[in-house]
N, C-alpha and C positions, 0 to 999 in steps of 0.2 A: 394110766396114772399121770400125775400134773409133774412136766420135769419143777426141777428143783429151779428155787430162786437166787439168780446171781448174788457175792455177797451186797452189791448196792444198787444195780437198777433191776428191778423185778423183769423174770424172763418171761412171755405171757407161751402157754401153750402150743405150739403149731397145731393149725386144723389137720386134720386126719387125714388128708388128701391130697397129691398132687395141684390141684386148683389151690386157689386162694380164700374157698368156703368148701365145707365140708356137705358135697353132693350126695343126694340121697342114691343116686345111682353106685357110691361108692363104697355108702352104708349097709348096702345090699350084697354086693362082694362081698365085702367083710361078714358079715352077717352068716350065710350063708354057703361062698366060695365057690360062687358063680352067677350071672348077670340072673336077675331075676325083675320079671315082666308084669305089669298088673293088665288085667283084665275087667273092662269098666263091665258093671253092672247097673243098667238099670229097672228095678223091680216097683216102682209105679206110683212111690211113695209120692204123698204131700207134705206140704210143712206147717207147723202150728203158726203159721202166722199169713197162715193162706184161707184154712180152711175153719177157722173163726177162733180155735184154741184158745190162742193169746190176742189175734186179731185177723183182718183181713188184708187183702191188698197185696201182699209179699213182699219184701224187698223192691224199693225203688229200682235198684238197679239189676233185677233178675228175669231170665226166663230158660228155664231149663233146656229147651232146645236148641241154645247158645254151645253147650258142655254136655249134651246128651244127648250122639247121634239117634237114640234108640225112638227118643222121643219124638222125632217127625219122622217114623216107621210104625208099623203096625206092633206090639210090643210082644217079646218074643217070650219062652220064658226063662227060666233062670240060670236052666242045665243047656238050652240049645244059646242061649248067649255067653255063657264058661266054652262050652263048644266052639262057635264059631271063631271066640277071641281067640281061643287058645290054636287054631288052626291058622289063625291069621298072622300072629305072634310067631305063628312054628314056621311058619312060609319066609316071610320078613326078614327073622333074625334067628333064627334056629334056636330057640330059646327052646328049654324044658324044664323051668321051674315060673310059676306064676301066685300071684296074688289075685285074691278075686275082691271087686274093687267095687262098691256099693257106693256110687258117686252121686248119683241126680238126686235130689231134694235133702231131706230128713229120713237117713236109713236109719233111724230108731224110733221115725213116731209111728209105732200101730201095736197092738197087741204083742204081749209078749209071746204066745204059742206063734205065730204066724212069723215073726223074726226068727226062732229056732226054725221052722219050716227052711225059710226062705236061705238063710244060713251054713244050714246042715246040705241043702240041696246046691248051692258053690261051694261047699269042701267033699262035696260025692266024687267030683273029679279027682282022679287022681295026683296029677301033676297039681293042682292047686295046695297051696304050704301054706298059707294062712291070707287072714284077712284084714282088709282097710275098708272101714266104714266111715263114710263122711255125715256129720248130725250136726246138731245147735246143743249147746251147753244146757238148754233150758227141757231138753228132752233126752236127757241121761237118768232116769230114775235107776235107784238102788237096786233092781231089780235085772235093769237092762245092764247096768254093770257087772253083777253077778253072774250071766250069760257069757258075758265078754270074759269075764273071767274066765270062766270054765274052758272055755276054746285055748285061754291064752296057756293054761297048764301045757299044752305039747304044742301051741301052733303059736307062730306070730300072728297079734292083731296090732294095727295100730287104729287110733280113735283118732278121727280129724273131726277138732272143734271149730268151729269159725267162732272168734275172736273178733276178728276186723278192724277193731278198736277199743281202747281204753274207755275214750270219751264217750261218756251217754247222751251229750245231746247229738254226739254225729248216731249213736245206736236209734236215737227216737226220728233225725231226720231219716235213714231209711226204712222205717217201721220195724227195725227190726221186731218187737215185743220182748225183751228183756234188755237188764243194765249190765254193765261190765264185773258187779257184786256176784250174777251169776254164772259167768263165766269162771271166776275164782272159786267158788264152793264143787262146780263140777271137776275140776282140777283138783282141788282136794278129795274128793268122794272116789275118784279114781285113784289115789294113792294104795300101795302096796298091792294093788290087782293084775301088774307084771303088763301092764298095757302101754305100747307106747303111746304118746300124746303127741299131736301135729296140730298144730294152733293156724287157721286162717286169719287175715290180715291183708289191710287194702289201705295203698298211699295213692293220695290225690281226693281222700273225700274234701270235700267241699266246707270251709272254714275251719278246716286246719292247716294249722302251720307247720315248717317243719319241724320246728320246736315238738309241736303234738305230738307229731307222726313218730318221733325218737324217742317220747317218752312211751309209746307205746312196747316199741324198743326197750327199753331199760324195765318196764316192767313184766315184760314177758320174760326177760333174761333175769328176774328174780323167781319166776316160775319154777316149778319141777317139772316142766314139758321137755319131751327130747328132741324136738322138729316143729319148723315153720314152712309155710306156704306163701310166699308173697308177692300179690298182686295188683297192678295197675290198676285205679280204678276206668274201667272202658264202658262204653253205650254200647247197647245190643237193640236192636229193632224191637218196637210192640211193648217196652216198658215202657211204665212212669218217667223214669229216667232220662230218655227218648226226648219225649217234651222238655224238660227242664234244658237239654241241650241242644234242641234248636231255637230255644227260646232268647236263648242266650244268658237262664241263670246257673248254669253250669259248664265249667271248662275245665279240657283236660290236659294235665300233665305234657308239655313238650318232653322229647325223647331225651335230648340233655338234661333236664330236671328230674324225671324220674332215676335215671343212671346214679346223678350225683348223691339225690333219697334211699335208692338202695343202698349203696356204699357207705351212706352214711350208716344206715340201718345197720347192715353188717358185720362193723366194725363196734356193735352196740351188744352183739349177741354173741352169748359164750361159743367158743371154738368147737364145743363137744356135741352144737345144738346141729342137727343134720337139718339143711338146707332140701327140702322137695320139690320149689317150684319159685324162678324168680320173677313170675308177667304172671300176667291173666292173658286170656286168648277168648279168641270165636272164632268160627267159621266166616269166612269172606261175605258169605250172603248174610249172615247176622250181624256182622259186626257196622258201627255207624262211624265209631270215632274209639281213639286215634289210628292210624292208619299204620302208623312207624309198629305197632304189636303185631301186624301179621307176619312181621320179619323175625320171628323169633329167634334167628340163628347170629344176627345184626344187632341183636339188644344182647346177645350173651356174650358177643365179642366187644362189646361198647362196653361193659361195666369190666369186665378184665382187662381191658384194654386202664378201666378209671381205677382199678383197683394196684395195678402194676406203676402206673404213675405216680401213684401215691405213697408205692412201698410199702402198699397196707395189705391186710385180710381181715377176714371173718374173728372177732374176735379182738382189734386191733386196742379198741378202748375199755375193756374188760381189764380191769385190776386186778392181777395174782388167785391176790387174797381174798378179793368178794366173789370169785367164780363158785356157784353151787353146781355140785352134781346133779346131771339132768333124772336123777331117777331118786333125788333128795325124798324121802318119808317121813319129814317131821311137818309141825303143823304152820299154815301159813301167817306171817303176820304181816300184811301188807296194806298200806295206806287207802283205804276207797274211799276218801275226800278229797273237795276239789276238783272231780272229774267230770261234771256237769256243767263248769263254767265255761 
C-alpha cells in the first residue's frame, strides 16, 4: 500500500528494499521466502527477425553466444540443462528453489505444441517454481499468452519483453522489425493473465540523448509492467555492430555517463517496479567494448555510491499521485506520436 501523503509536501513511497532500488533478488525473497536462483535455458530458438519473419540480419548489436553459454557447446537438452544448473546452483550457493529461465533468442517464436513440449519438460523438475521467458513483443500471439496463462494459475511466470526503446528510428537502426506501437499492444494483451511483465531497455544507443533515454523512462513508468532490465549498450565480436565501432560510427557510453543515465533513469521509475538487471555483460572473449562492464561488482558500487550522494532512489521523481500500480487492468491510453523523430 502507498503510505499516506504529508499534509503539504507529497511523501513518495520508499522502495521495498534495503538498497536504494527495488532488487529483483529482493523480490524473490519476498515472493517466495527464500533466495530463489534462475536456471538459464537455452532451447535452440531463432528470432523473427533473423530468420526472415519480419526480416533478416538480427539485431546490430546481437549474437547469442555473448549470453548463452550453451551456444558455443554442443546443445544439450532441456531436462539435462535444468539438471546440470540446478546441480551447479545447489554446489554454489545451496540454493533449492529455482526458475527455469528461457533466455537465448525468442523463447516464443515456434509452434505452439512444441513451447508446451519444451515448457512442461523445465517444470518436470521438481525444485523448478516457475518460469521466465525472454521473447519480442512482436511474437506474443494470443495464443502463446493463453499458455502462459495456464502455467501462471499455480506457478510464477514472468514474460521479458525487450523494449529497448521508445524511439523507432533507434528500433529501425538496429533492425529490430517492429515499432514501439508494438510493444504497447503486447502489454496490453497481456493484461489480467497474472504474468509478470520485465520490459528490456538499452542506454547509450546511438542518437539519443539523454533527454530520449528518460523519456523512455517516463514511459515505461506509465506502463502496467512490474520489472525492468537495464542495459549498457556494449560490442560483442562477429556483429554488425562490431564494424560500426571500429569504424568509428559508434561510441560507447564512459563509465561515469552511464552511472549518471542510470540514476537518472531510476529516479524516473515507479518504486514498486522491481529492478532485474542494471549493465549488459559478455564473456571477456566476446566482449570488444567498453571494458569498465566486465567489473560488474565496480558499476554496482559506482551507481550507489551516485545514488547516496544525491539522497535519491528508485522512484525519486515519481509524483505521489501519478504513480500507477504495476499490475494496473484498465486500458492503455498513451501517446505513440512523435516517436520517430
Amino acid at each position: 500500500m502507498r503510505p499516506d501523503a504529508a499534509p503539504t509536501v507529497p511523501r513518495l513511497p520508499e522502495p521495498p528494499s534495503d538498497r536504494r532500488y527495488y532488487a529483483f533478488s529482493r523480490f524473490l525473497r519476498e515472493r517466495f521466502g527464500t533466495k530463489v536462483y534462475r536456471v538459464t535455458i537455452d532451447a535452440g530458438f531463432t528470432c523473427p527477425n533473423v530468420d526472415g519473419t519480419v526480416t533478416t540480419g538480427g539485431c546490430v548489436y546481437c549474437d547469442n553466444r555473448s549470453f548463452s553459454p550453451s551456444r558455443r557447446l554442443p546443445r544439450a537438452t532441456v531436462t539435462d540443462q535444468v539438471r546440470r544448473g540446478v546441480a551447479i546452483l545447489q554446489k554454489r550457493y545451496r540454493a533449492d528453489r529455482f526458475l527455469a529461465y528461457f533466455q537465448a533468442a525468442t523463447n516464443t517464436h515456434a509452434p505452439l505444441a512444441k513451447l508446451k513440449r519444451l515448457y512442461d519438460e523445465a517444470l518436470d523438475h521438481p525444485q523448478i517454481i516457475g518460469l521466465a521467458v525472454g521473447t519480442r513483443p512482436d511474437s506474443v500471439a494470443d495464443d502463446v499468452l493463453d499458455l502462459l496463462q495456464g502455467y501462471a494459475r499455480d506457478r510464477y511466470v514472468c514474460l521479458e519483453l525487450g523494449l529497448q526503446t521508445i524511439h523507432d528510428r533507434s528500433l529501425d537502426w538496429m533492425n529490430r522489425g517492429h515499432h514501439y506501437d508494438v510493444f504497447v499492444d503486447a502489454v496490453q494483451r497481456c493484461q489480467g493473465r497474472e504474468l509478470d511483465l520485465c520490459a528490456h531497455v538499452i542506454l547509450g544507443l546511438p542518437g539519443e540523448s539523454p533527454a530520449d533515454m528518460l523519456a523512455t523512462a517516463d514511459a515505461l513508468a506509465a506502463l502496467p509492467v512490474q520489472a525492468v532490465k537495464i542495459h549498457n549498450l556494449h560490442v560483442v565480436r562477429d556483429t554488425p555492430m562490431e564494424k560500426m565501432y571500429r569504424d568509428g560510427t559508434v561510441r560507447m557510453l564512459a563509465l561515469d555517463e552511464y552511472v549518471q543515465l542510470v540514476c537518472d533513469f531510476l529516479e524516473r521509475l515507479p518504486a514498486t517496479m522491481v529492478i532485474h538487471r542494471l549493465s549488459g555483460e559478455a564473456p571477456p572473449d566476446y566482449l570488444v567494448a567498453p571494458a569498465w562492464c566486465l567489473d560488474k561488482p565496480a558499476l554496482l558500487r559506482a551507481i550507489h555510491a551516485e545514488l547516496e550522494r544525491r539522497d535519491s532512489r528508485q522512484g525519486h521523481h515519481v509524483a505521489l499521485g501519478s504513480e500507477k500500480s504495476p499490475r494496473s487492468s484498465g486500458r492503455l491510453a498513451l501517446p505513440l506520436c512523435g516517436l520517430s523523430s
